[in-house]
N, C-alpha and C positions, 0 to 999 in steps of 0.2 A: 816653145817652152824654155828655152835656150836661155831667154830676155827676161825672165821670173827671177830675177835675182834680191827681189825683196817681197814682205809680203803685199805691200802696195800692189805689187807688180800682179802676184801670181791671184791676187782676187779680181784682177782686169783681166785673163784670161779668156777668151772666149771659147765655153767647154762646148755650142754646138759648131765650133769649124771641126769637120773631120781628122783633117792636119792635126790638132791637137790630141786624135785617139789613140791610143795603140792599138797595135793589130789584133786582129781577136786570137792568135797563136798566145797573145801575150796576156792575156785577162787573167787575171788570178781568178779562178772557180772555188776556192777552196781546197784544203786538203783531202776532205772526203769524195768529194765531189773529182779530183784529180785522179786520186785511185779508181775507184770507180770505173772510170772514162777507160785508164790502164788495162782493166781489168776486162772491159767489156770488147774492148779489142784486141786483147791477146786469145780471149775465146772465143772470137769471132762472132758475137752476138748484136754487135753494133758493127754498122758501115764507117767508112771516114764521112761520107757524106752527112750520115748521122749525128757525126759528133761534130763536123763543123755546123751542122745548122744548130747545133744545140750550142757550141761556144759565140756563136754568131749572136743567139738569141742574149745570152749573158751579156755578149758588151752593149746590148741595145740599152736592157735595164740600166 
């Protein structure tokens, strides 16, 4: 992503190499969607496991 220095560049991208994903820690979910997640973990309603399979499922989309 480094070599995107024009837009030429960045619409040659190749968005299915992995390499070019961020980690699903990094997916922007939204704001509501972020609370949420806060929320459902600090009452211990949701697993990590839970919510990584659900932020997992976001970077797939």
């Amino acid at each position: 992503m480094e070599t995107a220095s024009s837009p030429n560049k960045l619409c040659n991208v190749d968005v299915t190499d992995k390499n070019n994903h961020k980690g699903y820690q990094h997916v922007d979910i939204g704001f509501v969607a972020d609370m949420e997640v806060k929320k459902l973990l600090a009452e211990k309603e949701a697993s990590e496991k839970a919510i990584l399979s659900f932020r997992t499922e976001c970077k797939e989309l």
